[in-house]
N, C-alpha and C positions, 0 to 999 in steps of 0.2 A: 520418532518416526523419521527416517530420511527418504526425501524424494529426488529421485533423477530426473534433470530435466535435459535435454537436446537442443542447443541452439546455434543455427548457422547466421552467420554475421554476414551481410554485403560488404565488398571488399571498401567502399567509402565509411563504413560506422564500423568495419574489425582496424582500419588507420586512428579513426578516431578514438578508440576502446585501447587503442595503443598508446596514444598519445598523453592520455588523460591517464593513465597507471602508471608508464615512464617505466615501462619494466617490474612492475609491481605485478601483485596477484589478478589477472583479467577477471578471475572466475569469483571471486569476492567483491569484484566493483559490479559482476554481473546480479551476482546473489542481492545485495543490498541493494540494487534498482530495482529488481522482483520483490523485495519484502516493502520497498516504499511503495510503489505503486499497488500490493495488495491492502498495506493500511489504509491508504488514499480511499480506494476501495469501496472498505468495509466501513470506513468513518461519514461515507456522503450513504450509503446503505441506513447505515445507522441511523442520519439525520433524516432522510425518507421517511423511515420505520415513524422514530419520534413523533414531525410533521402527520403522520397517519393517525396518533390516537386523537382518541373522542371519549366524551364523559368520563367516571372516575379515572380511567387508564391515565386519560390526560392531566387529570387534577393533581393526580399521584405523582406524574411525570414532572410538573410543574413543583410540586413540593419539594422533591428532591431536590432539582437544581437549585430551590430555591436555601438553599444549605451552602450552596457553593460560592 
């Protein structure tokens, strides 16, 4: 699946976005800060979720990790 996404820059972070690519690809420095901050995300999500169980859920949750 590809998604389009729209993004206008403020002319002080489109200098910055420039500076930091050095004439490289802008829109792959942009893609990779959107995939890091969705992992970010989904990883403190996750640790919520986890934090939330109770009884087996949580015994079971506990087991596992305890493998790692």
């Amino acid at each position: 699946m590809t998604v389009s996404i729209s993004i206008t820059l403020d002319d002080d972070l489109g200098a910055e976005l420039n500076t930091a690519v050095g004439g490289g690809n802008q829109s792959a420095v942009v893609a990779e800060a959107i995939r890091e901050y969705l992992d970010r995300r989904a990883v403190a999500a996750a640790a919520v979720w986890h934090a939330s169980l109770t009884g087996d859920d949580a015994a079971a949750f506990a087991e596992f990790n305890a493998e790692w």
